[in-house]
C-alpha positions as CSV (number, residue, x, y, z in Angstrom):
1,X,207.8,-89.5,129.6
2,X,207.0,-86.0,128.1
3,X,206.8,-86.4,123.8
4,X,207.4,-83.2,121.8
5,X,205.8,-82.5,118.9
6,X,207.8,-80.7,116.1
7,X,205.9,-78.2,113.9
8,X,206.9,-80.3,111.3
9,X,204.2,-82.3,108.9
10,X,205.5,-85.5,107.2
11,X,202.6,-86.4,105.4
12,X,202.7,-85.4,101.4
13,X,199.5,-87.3,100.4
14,X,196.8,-89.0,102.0
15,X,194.9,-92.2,101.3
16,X,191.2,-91.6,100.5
17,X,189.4,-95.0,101.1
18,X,185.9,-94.2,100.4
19,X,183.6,-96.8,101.6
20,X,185.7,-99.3,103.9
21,X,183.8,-102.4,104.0
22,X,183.2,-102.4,100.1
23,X,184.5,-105.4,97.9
24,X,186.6,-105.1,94.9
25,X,183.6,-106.5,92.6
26,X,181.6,-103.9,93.1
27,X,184.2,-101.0,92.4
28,X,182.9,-100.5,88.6
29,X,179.2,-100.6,90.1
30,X,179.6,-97.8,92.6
31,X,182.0,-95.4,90.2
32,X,179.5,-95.8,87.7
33,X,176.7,-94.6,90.0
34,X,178.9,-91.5,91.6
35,X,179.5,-90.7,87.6
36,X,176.0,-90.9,86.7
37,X,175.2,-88.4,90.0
38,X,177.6,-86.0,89.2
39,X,176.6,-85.8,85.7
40,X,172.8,-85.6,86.8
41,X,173.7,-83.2,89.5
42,X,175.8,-80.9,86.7
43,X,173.3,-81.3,84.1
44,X,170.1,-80.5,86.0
45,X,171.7,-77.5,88.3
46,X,173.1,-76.4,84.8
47,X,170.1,-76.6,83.6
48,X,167.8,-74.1,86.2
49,X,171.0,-72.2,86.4
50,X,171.1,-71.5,81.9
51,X,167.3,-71.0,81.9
52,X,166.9,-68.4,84.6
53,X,169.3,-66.3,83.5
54,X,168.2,-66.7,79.9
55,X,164.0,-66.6,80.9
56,X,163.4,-63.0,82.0
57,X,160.5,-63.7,83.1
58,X,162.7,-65.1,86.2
59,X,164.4,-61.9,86.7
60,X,162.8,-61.8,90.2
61,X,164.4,-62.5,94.0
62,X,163.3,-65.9,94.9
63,X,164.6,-67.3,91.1
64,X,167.7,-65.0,91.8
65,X,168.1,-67.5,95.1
66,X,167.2,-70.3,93.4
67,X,170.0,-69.7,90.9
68,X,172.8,-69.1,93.6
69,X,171.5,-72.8,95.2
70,X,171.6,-74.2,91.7
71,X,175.3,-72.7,92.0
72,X,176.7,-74.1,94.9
73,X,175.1,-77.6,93.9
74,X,177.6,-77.8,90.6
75,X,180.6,-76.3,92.8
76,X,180.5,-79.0,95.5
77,X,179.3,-81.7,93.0
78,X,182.7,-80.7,91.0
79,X,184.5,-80.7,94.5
80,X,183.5,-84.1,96.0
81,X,183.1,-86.6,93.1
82,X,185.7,-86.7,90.8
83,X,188.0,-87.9,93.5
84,X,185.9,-90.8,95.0
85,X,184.9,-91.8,90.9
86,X,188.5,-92.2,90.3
87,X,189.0,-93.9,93.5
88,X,187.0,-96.7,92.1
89,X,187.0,-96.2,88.5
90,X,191.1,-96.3,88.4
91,X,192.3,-97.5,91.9
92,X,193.6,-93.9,92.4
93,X,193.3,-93.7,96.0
94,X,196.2,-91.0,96.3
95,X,195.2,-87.2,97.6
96,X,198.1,-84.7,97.6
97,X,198.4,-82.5,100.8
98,X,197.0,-79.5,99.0
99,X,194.7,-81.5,96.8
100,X,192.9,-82.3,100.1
101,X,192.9,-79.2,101.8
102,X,191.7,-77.7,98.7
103,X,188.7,-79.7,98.7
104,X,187.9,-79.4,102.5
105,X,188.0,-75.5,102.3
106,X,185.4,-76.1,98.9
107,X,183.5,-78.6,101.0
108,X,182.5,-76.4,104.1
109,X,182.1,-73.7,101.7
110,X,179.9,-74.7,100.3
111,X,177.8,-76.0,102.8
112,X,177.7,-72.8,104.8
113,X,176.8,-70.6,101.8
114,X,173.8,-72.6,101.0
115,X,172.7,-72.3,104.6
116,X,172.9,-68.5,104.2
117,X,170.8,-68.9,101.1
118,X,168.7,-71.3,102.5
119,X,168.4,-68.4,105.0
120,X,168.1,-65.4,102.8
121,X,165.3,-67.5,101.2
122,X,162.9,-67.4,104.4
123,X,163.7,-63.8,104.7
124,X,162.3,-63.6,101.1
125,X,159.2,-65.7,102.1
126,X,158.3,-63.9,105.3
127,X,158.6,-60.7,104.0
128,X,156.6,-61.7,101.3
129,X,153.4,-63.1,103.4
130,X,153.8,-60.8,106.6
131,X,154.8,-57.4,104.7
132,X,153.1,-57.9,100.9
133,X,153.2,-54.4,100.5
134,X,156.5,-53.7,101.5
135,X,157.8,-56.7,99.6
136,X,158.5,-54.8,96.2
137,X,160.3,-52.3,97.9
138,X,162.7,-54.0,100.4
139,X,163.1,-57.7,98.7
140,X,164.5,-56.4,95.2
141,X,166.0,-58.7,92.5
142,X,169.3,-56.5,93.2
143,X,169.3,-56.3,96.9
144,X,168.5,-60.3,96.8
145,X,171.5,-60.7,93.9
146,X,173.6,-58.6,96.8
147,X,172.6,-60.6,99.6
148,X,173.7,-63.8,97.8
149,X,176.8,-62.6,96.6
150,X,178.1,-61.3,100.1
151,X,177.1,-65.0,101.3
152,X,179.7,-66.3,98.7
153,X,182.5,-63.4,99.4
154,X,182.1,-63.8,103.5
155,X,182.2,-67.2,103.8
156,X,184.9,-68.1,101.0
157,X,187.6,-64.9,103.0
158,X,185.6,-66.8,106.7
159,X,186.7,-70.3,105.1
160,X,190.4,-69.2,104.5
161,X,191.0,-69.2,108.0
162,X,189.5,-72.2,109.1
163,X,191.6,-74.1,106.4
164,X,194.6,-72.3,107.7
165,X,194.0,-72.9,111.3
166,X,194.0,-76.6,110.8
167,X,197.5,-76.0,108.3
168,X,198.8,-74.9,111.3
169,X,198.7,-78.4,112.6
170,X,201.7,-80.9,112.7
171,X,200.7,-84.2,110.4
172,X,202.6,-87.2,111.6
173,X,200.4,-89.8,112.1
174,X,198.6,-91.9,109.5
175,X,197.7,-90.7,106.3
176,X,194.6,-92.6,105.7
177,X,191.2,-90.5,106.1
178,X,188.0,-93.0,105.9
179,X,185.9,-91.2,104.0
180,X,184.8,-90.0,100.4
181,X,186.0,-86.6,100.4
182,X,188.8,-84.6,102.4
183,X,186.4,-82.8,105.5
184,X,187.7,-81.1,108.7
185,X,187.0,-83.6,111.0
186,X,188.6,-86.2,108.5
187,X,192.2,-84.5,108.4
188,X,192.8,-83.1,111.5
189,X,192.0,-86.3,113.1
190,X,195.1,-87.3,111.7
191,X,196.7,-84.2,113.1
192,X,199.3,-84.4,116.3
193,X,200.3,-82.5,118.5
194,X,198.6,-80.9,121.8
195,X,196.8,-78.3,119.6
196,X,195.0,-81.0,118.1
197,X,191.5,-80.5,120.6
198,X,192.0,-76.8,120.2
199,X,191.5,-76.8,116.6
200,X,188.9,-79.2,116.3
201,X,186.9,-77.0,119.1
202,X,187.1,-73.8,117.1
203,X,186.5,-75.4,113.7
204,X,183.4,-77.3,115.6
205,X,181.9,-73.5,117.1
206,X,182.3,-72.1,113.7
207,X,180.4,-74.9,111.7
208,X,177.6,-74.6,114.2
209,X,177.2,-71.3,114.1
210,X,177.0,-71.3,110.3
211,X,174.7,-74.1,110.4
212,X,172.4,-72.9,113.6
213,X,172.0,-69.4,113.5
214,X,170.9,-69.6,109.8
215,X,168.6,-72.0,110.9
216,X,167.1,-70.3,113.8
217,X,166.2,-67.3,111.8
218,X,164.7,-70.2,108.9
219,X,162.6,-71.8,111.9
220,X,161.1,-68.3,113.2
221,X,160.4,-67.7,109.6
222,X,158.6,-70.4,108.7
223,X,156.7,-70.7,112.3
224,X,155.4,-67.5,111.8
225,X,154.6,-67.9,107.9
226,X,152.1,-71.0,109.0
227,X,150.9,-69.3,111.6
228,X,150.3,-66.5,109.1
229,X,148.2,-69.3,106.7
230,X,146.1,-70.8,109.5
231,X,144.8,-66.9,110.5
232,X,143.5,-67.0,106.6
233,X,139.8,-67.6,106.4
234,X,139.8,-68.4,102.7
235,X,140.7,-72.1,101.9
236,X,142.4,-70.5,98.3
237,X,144.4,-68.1,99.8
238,X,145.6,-70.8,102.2
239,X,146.9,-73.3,99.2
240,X,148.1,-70.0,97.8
241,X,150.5,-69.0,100.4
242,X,151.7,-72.7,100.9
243,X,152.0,-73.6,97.3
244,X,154.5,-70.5,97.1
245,X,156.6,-71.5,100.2
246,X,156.4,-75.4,99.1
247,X,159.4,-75.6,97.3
248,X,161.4,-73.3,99.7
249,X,160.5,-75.8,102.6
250,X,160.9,-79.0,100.7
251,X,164.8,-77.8,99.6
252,X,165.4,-76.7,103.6
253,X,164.1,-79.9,105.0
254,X,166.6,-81.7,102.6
255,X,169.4,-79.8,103.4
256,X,168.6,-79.6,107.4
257,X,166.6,-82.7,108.4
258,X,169.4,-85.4,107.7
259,X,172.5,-83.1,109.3
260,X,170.2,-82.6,112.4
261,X,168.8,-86.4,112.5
262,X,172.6,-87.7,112.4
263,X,173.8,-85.1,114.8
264,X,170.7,-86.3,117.8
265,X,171.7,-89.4,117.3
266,X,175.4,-89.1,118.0
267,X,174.2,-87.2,121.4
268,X,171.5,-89.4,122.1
269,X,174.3,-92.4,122.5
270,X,173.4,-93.9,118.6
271,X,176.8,-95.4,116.8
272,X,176.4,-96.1,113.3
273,X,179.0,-98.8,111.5
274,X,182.0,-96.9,109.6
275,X,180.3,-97.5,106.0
276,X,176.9,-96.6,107.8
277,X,178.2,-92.9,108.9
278,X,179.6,-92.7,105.2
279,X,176.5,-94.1,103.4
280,X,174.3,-91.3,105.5
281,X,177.0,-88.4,104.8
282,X,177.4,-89.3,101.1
283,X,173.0,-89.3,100.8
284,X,172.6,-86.2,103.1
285,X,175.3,-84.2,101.0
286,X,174.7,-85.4,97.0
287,X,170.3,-85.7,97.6
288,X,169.6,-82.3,97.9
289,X,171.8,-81.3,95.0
290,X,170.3,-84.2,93.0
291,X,166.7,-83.5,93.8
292,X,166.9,-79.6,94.0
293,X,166.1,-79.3,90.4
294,X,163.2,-81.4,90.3
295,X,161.5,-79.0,93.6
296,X,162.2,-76.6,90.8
297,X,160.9,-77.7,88.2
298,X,157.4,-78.8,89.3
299,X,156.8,-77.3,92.6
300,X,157.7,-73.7,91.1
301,X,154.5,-72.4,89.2
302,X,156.6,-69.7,87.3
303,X,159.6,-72.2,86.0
304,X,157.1,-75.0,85.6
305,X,154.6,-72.1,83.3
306,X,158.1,-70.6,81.8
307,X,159.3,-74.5,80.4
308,X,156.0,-75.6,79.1
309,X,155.4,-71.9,77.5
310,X,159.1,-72.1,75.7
311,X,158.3,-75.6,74.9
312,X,155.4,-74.7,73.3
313,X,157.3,-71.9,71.1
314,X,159.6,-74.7,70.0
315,X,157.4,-77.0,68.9
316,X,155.5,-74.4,67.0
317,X,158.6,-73.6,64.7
């Protein structure tokens, strides 16, 4: 018997259920802790965000980078939590069709314009320790700005047609996505039809591309930045050069390390429980953006000399 799929949709609004396997008692628990992230997310991205455009001391590429991270943090923090807080906080477990797809195209957005940053950033770094007098010159505070801001413009016009490809899909089958945001995989699993694989195929290619190639480039430039430091003779110009590429490495390991631990495990044959494979996305997606602004903060000599400085100047008045 042959089934034809109409290009029809009859799902108006989908059922976000968070965390499956959580009880009813703990509802105010865990809304209380997703409010308190977004708001420390929001107030410390806001934070490094205000004071580097305000300190112009800061006017410089790598706090220019620093600032479009500190960006995209607040934009998915605003695009991911409100939803799930009122999930629990109210019982609102209702998504309108748009509503979701809205925050799906905001979701990988975001993601893949911080991996361009994240990217952009080891450019900045290996310039800086393989070319140091080249480095004023090609790495500018306006060819940086730029470079950030074509990450942004490509990938938001590149994001409109992955969200429209998977519109283009028939939705006729549940309406429930298990999970705490609306993602790609989420709602087109929910998608009929025999374009279904297609979709998911192209939307897969595209994600690791945006993920991998950035990464390739932030590998070779880190590789050859510590190979760079061990051909250094001089123990102070060794911390030197590591102390400035710290922070850069400590924000790409937290962005990378998880998304490439749960992705060899998949392969390798390891199944995590439902509430497991949300627990790990929910950490690997909200950590970085929580922890971000500490990296900043105090492994950053120039903020960390900037904030006790104007400190300083305030408590003098």
């Amino acid at each position: 018997m042959t089934v034809k799929f109409e290009n029809q949709t009859n799902i108006k609004d989908f059922v976000l259920v968070g965390f499956p396997g959580l009880q009813q008692n703990y509802y105010g628990a865990v809304s209380a802790l997703l409010l308190l992230t977004l708001i420390t997310i929001v107030a410390g991205n806001s934070f490094i965000a205000a004071f580097i455009l305000y300190e112009r001391t800061l006017h410089k590429p790598t706090y220019v980078i620093f600032f479009n991270l500190a960006m995209t943090d607040i934009v998915f923090a605003f695009a991911t939590l409100p939803k799930i807080i009122a999930r629990y906080w109210w019982d609102d477990m209702m998504c309108s069709f748009g509503a979701c797809f809205t925050q799906m195209y905001f979701v990988h957005s975001m993601g893949s314009i911080t991996s361009l940053i994240l990217m952009t950033m080891a450019v900045d770094r290996f310039v800086a320790i393989w070319l140091p007098f080249r480095y004023p010159v090609s790495i500018t505070t306006r060819s940086i700005a730029i470079g950030c801001a074509l990450c942004w413009v490509g990938t938001f016009i590149r994001m409109v047609g992955v969200v429209f490809h998977a519109l283009t899909l028939p939705y006729c089958n549940s309406n429930v996505i298990q999970q705490c945001y609306c993602d790609h995989i989420a709602i087109t699993k929910l998608g009929c039809g025999p374009n279904v694989a297609y979709v998911k195929l192209i939307a897969v290619t595209i994600a690791l591309i945006n993920l991998l190639v950035p990464l390739g480039f932030i590998i070779i430039s880190y590789i050859s930045i510590i190979l760079s430091v061990l051909r250094v003779s001089a123990n102070e110009r060794r911390l030197k050069v590591l102390s400035t590429c710290a922070p850069q490495i400590l924000i790409t390991c937290l962005f990378y390390v998880p998304r490439c631990f749960v992705y060899l495990a998949n392969n390798l044959g390891y199944r995590f429980s439902l509430d497991g494979q949300i627990v790990i996305t929910m950490l690997y997606s909200l950590l970085p953006c929580v922890v971000n602004p500490l990296i900043y903060c105090f492994k950053t000599k120039a903020i960390k000399q900037a904030l006790v400085k104007r400190l300083k100047i305030h408590r003098a008045k």
